[in-house]
N, C-alpha and C positions, 0 to 999 in steps of 0.2 A: 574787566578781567578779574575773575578770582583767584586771590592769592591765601590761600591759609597760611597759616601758621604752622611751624612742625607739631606740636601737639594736635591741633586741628588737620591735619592730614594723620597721622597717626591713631585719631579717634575715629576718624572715616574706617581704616580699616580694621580695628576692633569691630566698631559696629555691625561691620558687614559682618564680619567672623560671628560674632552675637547673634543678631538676627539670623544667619541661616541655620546655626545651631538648633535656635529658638523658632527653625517652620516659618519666620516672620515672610513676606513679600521684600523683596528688593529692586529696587527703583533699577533703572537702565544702566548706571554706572556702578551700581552695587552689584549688579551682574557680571558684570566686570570683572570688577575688582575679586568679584567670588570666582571668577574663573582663570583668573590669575594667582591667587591665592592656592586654588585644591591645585598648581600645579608643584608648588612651593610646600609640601608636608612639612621640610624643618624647622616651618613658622607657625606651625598649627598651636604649639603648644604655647608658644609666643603672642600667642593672640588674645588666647584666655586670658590672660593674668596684667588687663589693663594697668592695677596699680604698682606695680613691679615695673612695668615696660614702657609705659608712657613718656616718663622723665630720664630713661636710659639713656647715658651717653656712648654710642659706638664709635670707638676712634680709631685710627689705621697702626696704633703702637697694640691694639686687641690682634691683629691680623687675621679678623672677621670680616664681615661684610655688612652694613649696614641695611637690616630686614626692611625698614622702612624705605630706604633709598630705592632698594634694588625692586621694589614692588610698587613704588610711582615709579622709577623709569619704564618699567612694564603697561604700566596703563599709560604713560604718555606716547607709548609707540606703540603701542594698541589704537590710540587715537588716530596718530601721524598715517598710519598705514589706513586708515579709516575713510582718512580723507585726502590722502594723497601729500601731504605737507612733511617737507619740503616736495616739491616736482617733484615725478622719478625715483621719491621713498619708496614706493611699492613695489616699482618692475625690480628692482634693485633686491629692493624682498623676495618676490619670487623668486629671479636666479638664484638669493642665498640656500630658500627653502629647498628646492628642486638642487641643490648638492647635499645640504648638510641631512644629518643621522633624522631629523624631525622639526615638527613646524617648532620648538621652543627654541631648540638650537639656534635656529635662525634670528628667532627672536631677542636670542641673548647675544646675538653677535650685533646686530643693529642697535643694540641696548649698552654695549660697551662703545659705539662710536656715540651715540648720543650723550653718555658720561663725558665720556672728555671732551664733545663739543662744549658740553656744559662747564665743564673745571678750566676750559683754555676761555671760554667766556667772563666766568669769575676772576681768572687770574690776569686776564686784562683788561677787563673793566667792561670791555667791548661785546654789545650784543653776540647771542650765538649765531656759528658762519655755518649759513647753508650748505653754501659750497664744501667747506671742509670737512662737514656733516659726509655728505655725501660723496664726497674725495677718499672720506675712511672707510665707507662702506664698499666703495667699487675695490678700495686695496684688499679688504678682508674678502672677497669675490673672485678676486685672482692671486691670493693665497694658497 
């Protein structure tokens, strides 16, 4: 299993940002992440300026939102829907897409149950819950 580091996730997506700047080729996940990124403008400028941004700390007392955070949870539910993980992430997806204004909306709705699968996994030690995963998604569904 790969686990970067937050610097090291954080340099991934400079990189990307770089190299598509720079014409470069991007590997399959660099595609990705580049297509997750051009949907994200407020981060463009944030991209540039690795020495500035790398070592940034984004805290919830800024009442921002964490660029980095919020652009791997995007590619990790780019993933999940990719491959279906957990069960029933995708059909789940579609019903979101097929109501909400567009496919990102959706995407950012299944991206906020994925955050807090994640924060109620940190906060109790406990792997994250499928189930609960997807407990939050069917409620944001009949919303």
């Amino acid at each position: 299993m790969f686990a970067p580091s937050r610097d090291q996730a954080r340099q991934f997506f400079f990189d990307t940002w770089k190299k598509y700047g720079a014409g470069e080729a991007l590997s399959a996940l660099e595609q990705i992440a580049l297509a997750v990124i051009s949907l994200h403008p407020e981060y463009h400028a944030l991209l540039t300026d690795t020495d500035r941004n790398l070592d940034r700390d984004y805290t919830p007392a800024e009442g921002g939102i964490n660029p980095f955070l919020h652009l791997s949870l995007h590619l990790a539910v780019e993933e999940q829907l990719s491959i279906d993980q957990p069960p029933g992430l995708r059909a789940k997806y579609e019903q979101l897409r097929a109501a909400a204004n567009s496919e990102h909306d959706a995407k950012h709705t299944v991206l906020e149950c994925l955050g807090e699968t994640i924060w109620q996994a940190q906060r109790t030690g406990a792997p994250p819950d499928a189930a609960a995963y997807l407990a939050c998604v069917d409620k944001k569904i009949r919303a």
